[in-house]
C-alpha positions, 0 to 999 in steps of 0.5 A: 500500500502506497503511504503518504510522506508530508515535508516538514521544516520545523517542530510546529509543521511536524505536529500538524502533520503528525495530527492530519495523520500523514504515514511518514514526516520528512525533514527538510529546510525548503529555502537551501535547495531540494534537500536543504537540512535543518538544523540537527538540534531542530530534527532532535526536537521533531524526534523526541516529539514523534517518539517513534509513532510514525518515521521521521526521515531527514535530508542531508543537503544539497552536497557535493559528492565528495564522499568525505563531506556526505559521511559526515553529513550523515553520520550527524543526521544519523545520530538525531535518531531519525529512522531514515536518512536522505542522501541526494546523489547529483550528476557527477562521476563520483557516484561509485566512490560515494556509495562504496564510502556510505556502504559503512554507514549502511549497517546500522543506519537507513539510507535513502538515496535520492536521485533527480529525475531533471538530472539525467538520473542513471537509473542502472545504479540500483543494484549498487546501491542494493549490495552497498546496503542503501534501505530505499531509492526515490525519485525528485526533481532538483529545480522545483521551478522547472516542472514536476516529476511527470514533466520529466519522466513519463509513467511508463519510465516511473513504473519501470524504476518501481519495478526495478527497485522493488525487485532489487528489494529497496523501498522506493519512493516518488517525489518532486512538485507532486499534485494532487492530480498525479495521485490517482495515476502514481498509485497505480505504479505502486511505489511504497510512498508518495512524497510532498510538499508544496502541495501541502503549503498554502498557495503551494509554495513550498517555502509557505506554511503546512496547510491542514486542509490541503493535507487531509485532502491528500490524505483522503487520495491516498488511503 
């Protein structure tokens, strides 16, 4: 069953989300990219408050991929105690290094890697990522003012990344300036969650604030 993923960026979002019953809350500061992080202080909070009655998640940045630089953005997050941490992985020849080098952090913490559908993605990756022992894939979109997931890729080529990547035994996940419109068409892929979050602001601007009401009606799409 798809579940529904809402993008919080502070304590307050977190309980609204948390109330309008959403499956998992997803940390992320929007004003510092598509993976923009919180502060790990602000993640701590939103952990202790949640205390484990749904997963939390937390992006790590929007990073080079320097392995050096993403280990230690993800052995901090980590130790907030989120349930799973977000690491995106932007064009760049360095991807194999990268994974190799968190393969190590893979053993005891939930590892998301976050692949950008207006980036070219490499979608063969996934088995590299299944043997260095990453829990779950998605797909976003890295320019939120460049058109939504479905601008880039056609549900044809979503399905087939569903596919492959339960079939490699990740959890994956869509994402990238989602409408409530694409839910029907998206839930018919499969994928284990569907991830938002300007469409839960007011005016469905990302930086705005958590609106219930556009919450609940997400909520009621995705049952």
């Amino acid at each position: 069953m798809t579940k529904l993923l809402a993008s919080v960026m502070s304590l307050n979002e977190a309980q609204l989300a948390l109330d309008c019953g959403v499956d998992i809350i997803d940390l992320k500061d929007p004003s510092r990219g598509a993976l923009g992080a919180l502060p790990h202080a602000i993640v701590s909070e939103v952990v202790r408050m949640v205390n484990r009655r749904l997963p939390l998640s937390a992006t790590t940045g929007d990073l080079p991929m320097e392995p050096g630089i993403l280990s230690s953005a993800v052995r901090g997050m980590a130790k907030t105690g989120v349930e799973f941490v977000k690491v995106g992985f932007f064009p760049s020849d360095n991807w194999d290094a990268c994974i190799n080098t968190l393969g190590a952090y893979a053993k005891t913490t939930r590892l998301v890697a976050v692949l950008f559908a207006d980036r070219k993605p490499e979608l063969s990756w996934l088995s590299q990522f299944v043997r260095a022992g990453f829990a779950a894939v998605m797909l976003d979109t890295a320019n939120k003012l460049g058109g939504g997931l479905r601008h880039h890729l056609n549900d044809a080529v979503l399905g087939a990344f569903v596919t492959q990547a339960k079939s490699n035994g990740l959890m994956v996940g869509l994402a990238g300036s989602l409408r409530a419109e694409d839910v029907p068409d998206l839930l018919r892929l499969g994928p284990d969650y569907l991830g938002f979050r300007s469409t839960l602001c007011s005016e469905a601007n990302r930086t705005h604030g958590f609106d219930q009401t556009r919450c609940a009606a997400l909520r009621r799409l995705i049952q």
